[in-house]
N, C-alpha and C positions, 0 to 999 in steps of 0.2 A: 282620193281624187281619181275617178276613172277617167279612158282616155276613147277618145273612140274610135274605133276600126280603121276611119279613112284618113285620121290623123295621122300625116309623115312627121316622123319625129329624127331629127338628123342633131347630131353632136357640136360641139359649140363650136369647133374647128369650122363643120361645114357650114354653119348659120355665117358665120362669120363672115367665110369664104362668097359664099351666097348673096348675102346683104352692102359686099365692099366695106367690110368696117374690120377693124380688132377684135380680136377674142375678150377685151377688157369692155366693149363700146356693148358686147352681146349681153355679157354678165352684168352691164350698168341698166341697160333698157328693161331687163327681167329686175333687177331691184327697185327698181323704181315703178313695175307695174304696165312699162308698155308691152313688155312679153309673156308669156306663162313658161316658168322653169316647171321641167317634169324627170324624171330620171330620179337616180336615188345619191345619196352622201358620193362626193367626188366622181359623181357621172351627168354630167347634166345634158336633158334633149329640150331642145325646141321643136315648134312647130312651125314646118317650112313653110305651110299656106298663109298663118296667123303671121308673119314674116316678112313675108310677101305682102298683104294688106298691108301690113304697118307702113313701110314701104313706100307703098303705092297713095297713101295718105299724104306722106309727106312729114307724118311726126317724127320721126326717129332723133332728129336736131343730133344726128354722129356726125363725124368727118370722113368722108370715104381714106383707107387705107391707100398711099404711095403703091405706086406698081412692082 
């Protein structure tokens, strides 16, 4: 799978960070198909724009993280 140029791909910590959810809520939406995991064995990236969209849809059905 190739990735393309203008793809920001940030690490699951910052998706997370990013989105108000868990680091478990990132890793559930990419298993289930609402995210694209990319990275390799024990490095996972997302993409912050695809993120954002998702997001902005309204599907993610996460719980935002306590402060």
């Amino acid at each position: 799978m190739s990735v393309d140029e203008n793809v920001r791909l940030v690490p699951t910590q910052l998706a997370a960070l990013a989105a108000g959810v868990s680091e478990a809520t990132i890793r559930k939406w990419a298993s289930r198909g609402k995210l694209t995991r990319y990275g390799t064995t024990g490095r996972a990236l997302y993409d912050l724009t695809e993120l954002l969209d998702l997001l902005a849809e309204g599907e993610s059905g996460g719980r935002p993280v306590d402060p």
